[in-house]
C-alpha positions in Angstrom: 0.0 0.0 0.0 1.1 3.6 -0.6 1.7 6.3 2.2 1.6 10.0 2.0 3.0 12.5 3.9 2.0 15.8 4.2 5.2 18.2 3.9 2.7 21.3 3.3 -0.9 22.2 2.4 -1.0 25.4 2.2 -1.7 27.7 -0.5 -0.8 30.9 -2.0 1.7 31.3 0.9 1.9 29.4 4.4 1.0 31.0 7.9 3.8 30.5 10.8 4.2 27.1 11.3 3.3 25.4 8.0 4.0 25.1 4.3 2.8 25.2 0.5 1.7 22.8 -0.7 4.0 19.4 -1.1 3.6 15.4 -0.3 6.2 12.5 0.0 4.1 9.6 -1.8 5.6 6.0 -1.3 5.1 2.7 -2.3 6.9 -0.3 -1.8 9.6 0.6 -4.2 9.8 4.2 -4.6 9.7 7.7 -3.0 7.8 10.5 -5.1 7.9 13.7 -4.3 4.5 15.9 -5.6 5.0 19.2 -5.8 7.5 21.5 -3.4 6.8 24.8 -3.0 7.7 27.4 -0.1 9.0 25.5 3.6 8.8 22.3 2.2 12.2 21.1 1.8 13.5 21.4 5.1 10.1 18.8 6.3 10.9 17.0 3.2 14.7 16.2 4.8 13.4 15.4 8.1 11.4 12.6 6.5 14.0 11.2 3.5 17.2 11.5 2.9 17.2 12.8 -1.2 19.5 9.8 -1.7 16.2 8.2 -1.3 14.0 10.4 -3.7 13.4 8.4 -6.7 11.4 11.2 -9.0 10.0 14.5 -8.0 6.4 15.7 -9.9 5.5 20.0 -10.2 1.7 19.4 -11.1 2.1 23.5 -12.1 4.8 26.0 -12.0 2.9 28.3 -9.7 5.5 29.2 -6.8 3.7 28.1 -4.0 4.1 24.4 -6.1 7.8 24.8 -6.9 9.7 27.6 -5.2 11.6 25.0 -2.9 13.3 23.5 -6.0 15.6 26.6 -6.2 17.3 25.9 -3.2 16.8 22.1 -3.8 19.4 21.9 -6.2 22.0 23.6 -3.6 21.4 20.4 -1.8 21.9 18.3 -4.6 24.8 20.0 -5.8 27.1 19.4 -2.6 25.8 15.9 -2.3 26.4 15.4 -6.2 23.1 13.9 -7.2 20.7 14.7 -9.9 17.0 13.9 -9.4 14.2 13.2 -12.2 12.0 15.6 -12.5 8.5 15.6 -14.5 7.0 19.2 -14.7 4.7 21.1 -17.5 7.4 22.9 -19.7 5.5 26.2 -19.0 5.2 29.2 -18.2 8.6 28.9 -20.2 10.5 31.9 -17.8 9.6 29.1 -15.1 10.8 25.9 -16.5 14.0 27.7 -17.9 15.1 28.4 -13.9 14.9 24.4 -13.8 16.5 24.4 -16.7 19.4 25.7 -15.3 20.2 23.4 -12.4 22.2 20.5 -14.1 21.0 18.3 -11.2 17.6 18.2 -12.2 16.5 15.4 -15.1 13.8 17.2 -16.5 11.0 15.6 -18.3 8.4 18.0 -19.7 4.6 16.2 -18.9 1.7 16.3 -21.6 -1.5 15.7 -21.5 -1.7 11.4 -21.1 1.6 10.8 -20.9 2.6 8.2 -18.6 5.9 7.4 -17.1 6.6 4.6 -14.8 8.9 5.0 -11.5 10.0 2.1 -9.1 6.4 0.0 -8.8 4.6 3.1 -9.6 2.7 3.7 -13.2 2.2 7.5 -13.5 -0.1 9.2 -16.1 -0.7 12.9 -16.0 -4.3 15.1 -17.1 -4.2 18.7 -18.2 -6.9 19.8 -16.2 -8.2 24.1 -15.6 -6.3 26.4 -14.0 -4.4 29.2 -15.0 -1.3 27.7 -16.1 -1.0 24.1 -17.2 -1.7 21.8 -14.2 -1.3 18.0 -14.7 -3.3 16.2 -12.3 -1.3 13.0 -11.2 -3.0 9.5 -11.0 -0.6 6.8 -9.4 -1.3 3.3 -9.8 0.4 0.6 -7.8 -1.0 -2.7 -8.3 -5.1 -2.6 -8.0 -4.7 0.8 -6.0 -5.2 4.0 -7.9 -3.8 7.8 -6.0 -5.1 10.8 -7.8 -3.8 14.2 -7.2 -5.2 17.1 -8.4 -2.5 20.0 -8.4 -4.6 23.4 -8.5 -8.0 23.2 -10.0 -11.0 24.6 -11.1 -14.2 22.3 -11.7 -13.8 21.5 -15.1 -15.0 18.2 -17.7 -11.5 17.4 -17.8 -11.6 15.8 -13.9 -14.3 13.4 -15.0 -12.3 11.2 -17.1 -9.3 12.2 -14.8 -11.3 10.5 -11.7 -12.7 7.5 -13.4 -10.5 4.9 -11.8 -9.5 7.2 -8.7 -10.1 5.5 -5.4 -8.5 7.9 -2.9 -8.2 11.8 -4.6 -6.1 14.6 -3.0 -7.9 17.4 -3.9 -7.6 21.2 -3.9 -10.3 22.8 -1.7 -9.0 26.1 -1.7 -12.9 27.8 -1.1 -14.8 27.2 2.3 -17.6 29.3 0.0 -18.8 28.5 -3.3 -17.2 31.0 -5.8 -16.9 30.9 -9.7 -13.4 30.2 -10.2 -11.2 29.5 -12.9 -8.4 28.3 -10.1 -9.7 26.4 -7.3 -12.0 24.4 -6.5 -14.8 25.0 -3.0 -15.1 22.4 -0.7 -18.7 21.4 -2.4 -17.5 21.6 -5.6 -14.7 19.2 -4.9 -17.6 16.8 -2.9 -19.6 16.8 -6.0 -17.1 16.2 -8.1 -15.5 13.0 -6.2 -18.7 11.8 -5.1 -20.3 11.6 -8.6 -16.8 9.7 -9.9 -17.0 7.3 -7.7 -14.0 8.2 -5.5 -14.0 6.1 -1.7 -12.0 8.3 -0.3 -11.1 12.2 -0.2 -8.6 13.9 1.1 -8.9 17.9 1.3 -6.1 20.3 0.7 -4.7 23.1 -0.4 -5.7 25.9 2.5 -5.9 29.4 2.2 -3.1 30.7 4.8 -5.4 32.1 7.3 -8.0 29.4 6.7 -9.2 27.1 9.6 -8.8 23.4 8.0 -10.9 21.6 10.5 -14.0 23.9 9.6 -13.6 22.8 5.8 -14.2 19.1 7.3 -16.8 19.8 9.8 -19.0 21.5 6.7 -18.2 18.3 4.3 -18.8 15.9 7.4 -21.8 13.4 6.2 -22.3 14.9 2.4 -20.1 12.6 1.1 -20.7 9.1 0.2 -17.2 7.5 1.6 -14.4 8.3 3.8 -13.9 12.2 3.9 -10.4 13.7 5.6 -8.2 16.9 5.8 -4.4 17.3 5.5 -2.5 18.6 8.3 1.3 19.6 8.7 3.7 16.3 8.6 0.5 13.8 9.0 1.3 10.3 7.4 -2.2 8.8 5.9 -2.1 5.1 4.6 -3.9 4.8 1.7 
């Protein structure tokens, strides 16, 4: 079975004693980092050593995603690694200051695309957000993980979700909003529950936000097991 650990779920930028949004994903023969963005390295090395990191996934090059990567590859550059990294290939000015770490492996993701890593089959979605956002699905054995990156509601998660069993999905909105970002706690309900998905995991907190009053307001409206992140929490899935 895989295990995730939360390194961050914050977004836009974290309040005093938390981080952006960033999760160690493991299975039995692999280490993924998804997504890194601001505070989430140090929790990150308290966790794994990066000797251990087999692949590292930016669902969107949005800083509070990735801006841990630029001090990443100090890291990696006095212990002389180089680390794969699968990431959309824009916004170009973003993907060039990758580009210029020669201890990242980068691997630009399209829509479909799927890439295998350890025991892990990984195939990515464009779904709606203001830059291109791949949701992840990863699929060890029987067991699918989906990961949505940043989101709006959009067509595009339907197929994404069809053989999702446990999502990580961004909840940014307590309150239903028209967004072309994020996705409100309802939304994402609605979404997950008519997909099919047996378990949901909420993330992806406004800085000031409360997360514990985004599950109390989900609490019994969805048909399966319902759950928040919170800093440096380990979930078995």
């Amino acid at each position: 079975m895989m295990k995730l650990t939360v390194l961050g779920n914050r977004g836009a930028y974290p309040k005093a004693g938390t981080a952006c949004s960033g999760y160690l994903l493991e299975t039995q023969k692999a280490k993924i980092v998804l997504d890194l963005g601001a505070g989430t390295l140090a929790n990150l090395l308290s966790v794994c050593r990066l000797e251990d990191v087999s692949a590292i996934v930016i669902t969107h090059l949005h800083w509070d995603h990735f801006s841990d990567m630029m001090v990443l590859q100090y890291a990696l550059d006095e212990k002389n690694l180089t680390i794969p990294v699968y990431c959309p290939a824009e916004p170009e000015a973003h993907f060039n200051l990758l580009m210029g770490s020669s201890h990242f492996e980068l691997h630009p993701i399209s829509e479909g695309e799927s890439v295998t890593i350890g025991d892990a089959a990984l195939d990515f979605s464009e779904l709606s957000h203001p830059v291109k956002n791949f949701g992840v699905r990863v699929t060890e054995g029987r067991f699918v993980f989906g990961y949505t990156g940043d989101t709006a509601k959009c067509d595009a998660l339907d197929k994404f979700l069809e053989p999702v069993q446990t999502l990580l999905c961004d909840t940014t909105f307590f309150d239903d909003v028209e967004s072309d970002k994020h996705m409100s706690v309802m939304q994402a309900l609605d979404v997950a529950g008519k997909n099919g998905v047996r378990r949901l995991i909420m993330t992806h907190f406004p800085a000031d936000a409360r997360p514990q009053a985004y599950l109390d307001k989900a609490r019994d409206r969805f048909n399966g097991r319902i759950s928040m992140t919170d800093m440096m929490q380990v979930i078995q899935l």
